[in-house]
N, CA, C and O of each residue as an XYZ file, in Angstrom:
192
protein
N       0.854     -1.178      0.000
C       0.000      0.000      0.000
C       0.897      1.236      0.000
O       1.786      1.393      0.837
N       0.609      2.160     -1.032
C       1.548      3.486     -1.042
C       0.899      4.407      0.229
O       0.060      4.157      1.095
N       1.715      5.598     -0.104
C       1.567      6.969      1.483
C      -0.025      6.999      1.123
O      -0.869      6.587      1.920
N      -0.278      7.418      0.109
C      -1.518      8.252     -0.162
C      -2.783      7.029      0.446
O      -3.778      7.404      1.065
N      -2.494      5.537      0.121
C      -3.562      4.823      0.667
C      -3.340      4.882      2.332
O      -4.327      4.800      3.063
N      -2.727      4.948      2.586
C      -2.132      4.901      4.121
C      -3.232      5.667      4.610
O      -4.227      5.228      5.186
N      -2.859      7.322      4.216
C      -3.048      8.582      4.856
C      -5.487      8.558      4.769
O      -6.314      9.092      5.509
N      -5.605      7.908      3.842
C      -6.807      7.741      3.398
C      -7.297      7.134      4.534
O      -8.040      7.558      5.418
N      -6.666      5.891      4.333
C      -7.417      4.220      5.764
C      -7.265      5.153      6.988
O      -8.190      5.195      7.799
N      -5.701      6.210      7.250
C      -6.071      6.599      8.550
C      -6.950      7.833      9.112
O      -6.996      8.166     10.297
N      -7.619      8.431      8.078
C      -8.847      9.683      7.766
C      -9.922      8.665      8.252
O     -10.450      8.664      9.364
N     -10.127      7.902      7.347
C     -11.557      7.084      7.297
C     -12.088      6.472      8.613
O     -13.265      6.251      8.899
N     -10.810      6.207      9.473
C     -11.150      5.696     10.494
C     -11.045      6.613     11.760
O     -10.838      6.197     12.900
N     -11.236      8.052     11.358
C     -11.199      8.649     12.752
C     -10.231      8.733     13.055
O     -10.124      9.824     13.616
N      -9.138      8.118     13.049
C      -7.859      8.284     14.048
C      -7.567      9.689     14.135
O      -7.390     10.200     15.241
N      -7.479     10.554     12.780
C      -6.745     11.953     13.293
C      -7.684     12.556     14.628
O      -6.987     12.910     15.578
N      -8.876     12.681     14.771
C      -9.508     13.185     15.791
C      -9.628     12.852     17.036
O     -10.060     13.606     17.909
N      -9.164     11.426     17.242
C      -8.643     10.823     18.181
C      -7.435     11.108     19.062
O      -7.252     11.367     20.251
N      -6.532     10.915     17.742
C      -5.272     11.521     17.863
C      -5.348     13.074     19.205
O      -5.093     13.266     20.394
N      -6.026     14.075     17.637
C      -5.743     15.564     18.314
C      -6.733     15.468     19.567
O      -6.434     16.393     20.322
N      -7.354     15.028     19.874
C      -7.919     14.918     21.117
C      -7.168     14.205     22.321
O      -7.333     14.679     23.445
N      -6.450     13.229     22.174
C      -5.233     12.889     22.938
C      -4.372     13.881     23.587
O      -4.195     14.204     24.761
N      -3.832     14.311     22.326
C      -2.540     15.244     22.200
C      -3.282     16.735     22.928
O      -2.578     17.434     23.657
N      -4.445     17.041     22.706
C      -5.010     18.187     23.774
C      -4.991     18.028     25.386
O      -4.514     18.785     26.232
N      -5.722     16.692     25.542
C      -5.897     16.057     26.936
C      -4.148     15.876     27.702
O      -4.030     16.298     28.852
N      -2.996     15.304     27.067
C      -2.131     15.350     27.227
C      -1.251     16.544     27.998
O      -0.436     16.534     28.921
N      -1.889     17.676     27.065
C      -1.165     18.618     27.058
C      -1.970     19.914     27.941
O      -1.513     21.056     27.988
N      -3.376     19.437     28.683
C      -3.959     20.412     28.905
C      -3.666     19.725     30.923
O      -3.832     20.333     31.981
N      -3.091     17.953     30.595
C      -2.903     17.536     32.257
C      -1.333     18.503     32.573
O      -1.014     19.294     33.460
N      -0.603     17.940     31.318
C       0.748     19.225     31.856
C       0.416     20.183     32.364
O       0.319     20.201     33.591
N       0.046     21.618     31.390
C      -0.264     22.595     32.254
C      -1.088     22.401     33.413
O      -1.059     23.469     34.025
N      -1.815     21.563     34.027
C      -2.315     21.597     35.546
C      -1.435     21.215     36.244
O      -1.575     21.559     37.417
N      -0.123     20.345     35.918
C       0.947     19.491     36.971
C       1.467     20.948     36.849
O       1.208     21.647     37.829
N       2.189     21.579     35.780
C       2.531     23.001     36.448
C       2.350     23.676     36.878
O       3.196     24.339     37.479
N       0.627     24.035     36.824
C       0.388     24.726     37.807
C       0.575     24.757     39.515
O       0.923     25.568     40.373
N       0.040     23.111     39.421
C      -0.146     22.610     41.083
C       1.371     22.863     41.591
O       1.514     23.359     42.708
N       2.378     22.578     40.899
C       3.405     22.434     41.296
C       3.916     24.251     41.595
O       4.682     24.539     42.516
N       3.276     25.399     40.556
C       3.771     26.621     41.077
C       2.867     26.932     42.335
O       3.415     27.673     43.151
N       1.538     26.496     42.666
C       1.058     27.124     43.873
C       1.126     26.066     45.060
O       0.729     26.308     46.201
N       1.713     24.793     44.616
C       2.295     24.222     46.035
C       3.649     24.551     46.242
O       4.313     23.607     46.671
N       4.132     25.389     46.101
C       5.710     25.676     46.818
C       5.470     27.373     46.679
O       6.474     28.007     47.006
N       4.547     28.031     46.337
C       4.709     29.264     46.621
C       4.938     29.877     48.192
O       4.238     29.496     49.129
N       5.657     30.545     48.290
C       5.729     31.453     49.697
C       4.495     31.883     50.240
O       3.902     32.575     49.412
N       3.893     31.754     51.264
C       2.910     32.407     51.968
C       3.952     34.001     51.986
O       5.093     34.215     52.395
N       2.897     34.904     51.329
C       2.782     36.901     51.514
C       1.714     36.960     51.770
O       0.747     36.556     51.124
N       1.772     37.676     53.138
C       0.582     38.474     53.759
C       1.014     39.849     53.575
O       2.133     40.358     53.631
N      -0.327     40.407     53.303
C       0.138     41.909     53.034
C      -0.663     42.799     54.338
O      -1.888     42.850     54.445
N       0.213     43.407     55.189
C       0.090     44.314     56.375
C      -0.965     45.220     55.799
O      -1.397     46.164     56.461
């Protein structure tokens, strides 16, 4: 099977939307581990 049938079978079956939905979820748990991680070690400031 050449690229072009490849790229077809993997359209037809959904995968790309799968895919970018992965790759969002992936990338949307990072930014929360960074977050948690900047406001669990922040300094307690109280402001007088």
């Amino acid at each position: 099977m050449d690229e072009r049938g490849l790229w077809e079978l993997f359209c037809r079956t959904g995968l790309p939307e799968v895919w970018l939905a992965l790759v969002g979820e992936r990338k949307e748990r990072s930014q929360q581990r960074k977050e948690l991680a900047k406001t669990a070690f922040q300094s307690r400031i109280e402001k007088v």
